[in-house]
C-alpha positions in Angstrom: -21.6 157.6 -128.3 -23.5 154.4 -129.5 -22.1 152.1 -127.0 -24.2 151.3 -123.9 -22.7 151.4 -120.4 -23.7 150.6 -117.4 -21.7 151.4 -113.8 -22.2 150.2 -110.4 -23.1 153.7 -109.8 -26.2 153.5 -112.0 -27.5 150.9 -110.1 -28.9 149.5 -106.7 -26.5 146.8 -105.9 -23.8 145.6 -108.0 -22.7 141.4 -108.4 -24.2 139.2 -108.0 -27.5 140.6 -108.2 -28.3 141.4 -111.3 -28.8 144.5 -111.3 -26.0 145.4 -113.9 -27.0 143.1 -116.4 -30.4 143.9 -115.9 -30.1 147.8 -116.8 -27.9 147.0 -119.6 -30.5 145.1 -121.0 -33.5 147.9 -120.6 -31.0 150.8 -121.9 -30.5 148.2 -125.2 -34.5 147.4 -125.3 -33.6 143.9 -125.1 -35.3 140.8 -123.0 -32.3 139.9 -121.0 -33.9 136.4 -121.3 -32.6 136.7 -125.2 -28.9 137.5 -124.5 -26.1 136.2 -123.1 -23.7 137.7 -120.3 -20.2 137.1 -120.8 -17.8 137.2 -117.5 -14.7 136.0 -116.1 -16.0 135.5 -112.2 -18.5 133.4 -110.0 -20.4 136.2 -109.5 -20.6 137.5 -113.0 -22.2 133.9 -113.6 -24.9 134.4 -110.7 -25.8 137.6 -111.9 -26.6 136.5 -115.3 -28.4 133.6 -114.0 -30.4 135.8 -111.6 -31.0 138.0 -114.9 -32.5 135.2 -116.7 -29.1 135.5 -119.0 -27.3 132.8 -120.7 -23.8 132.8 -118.9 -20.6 132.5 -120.8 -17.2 131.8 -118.9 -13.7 133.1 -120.0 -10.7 131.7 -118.0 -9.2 135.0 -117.5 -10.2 136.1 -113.7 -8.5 133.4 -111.8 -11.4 131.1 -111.6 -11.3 127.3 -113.1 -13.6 126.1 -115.2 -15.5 123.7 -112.6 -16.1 127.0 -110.2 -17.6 129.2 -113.4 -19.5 126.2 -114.5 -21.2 125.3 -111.2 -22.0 129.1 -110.8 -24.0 129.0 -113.8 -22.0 129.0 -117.0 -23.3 127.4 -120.3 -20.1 127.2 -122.2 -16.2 128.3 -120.6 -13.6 129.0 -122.9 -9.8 129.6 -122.2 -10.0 133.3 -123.5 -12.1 135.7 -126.2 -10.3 134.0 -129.1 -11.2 130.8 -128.3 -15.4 132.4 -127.6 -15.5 133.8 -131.2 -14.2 131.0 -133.0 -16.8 129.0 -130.9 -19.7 131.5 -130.5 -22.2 129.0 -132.8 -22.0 127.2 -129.2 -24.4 129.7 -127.7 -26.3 130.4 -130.6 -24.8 133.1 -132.1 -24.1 132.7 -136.1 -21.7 134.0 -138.2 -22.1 136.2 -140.7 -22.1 135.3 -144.8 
């Protein structure tokens, strides 16, 4: 019930534009200039970029690390695991 989401059907165009990341941002009254997008795809990168997004890369859809990075990504890690035990790396801290 608390949990935002946002479908290609509730949009204009879906990736890369930015569409997605764009109304998931408005629904959580955030600037999406003050979050980060995290995808697994060249054109999850784009979108965020085309948000104004910082774009995190996981290793999980097929693409390498050099592709994810030239689309846009600020950080790629090998999976989620590796993200949260890195996640200071994009400015997120952890809790004490």
């Amino acid at each position: 019930e608390d949990t935002v989401v946002v479908t290609r059907d509730l949009v204009e165009r879906a990736k890369p534009d930015p569409h997605l990341f764009l109304a998931a941002a408005s629904l959580l009254g955030v600037d999406p200039r003050h979050s980060f997008v995290v995808g697994d795809s060249v054109w999850d990168l784009l979108a965020a970029q085309r948000a104004g997004a910082l774009g995190v890369g996981l290793l999980s859809g097929g693409y390498g690390r050099a592709e994810l990075q030239a689309a846009g990504a600020y950080r790629v890690y090998a999976d989620p695991a590796e993200m949260l035990d890195r996640l200071e790396e994009v400015g997120v801290r952890p809790a004490r």
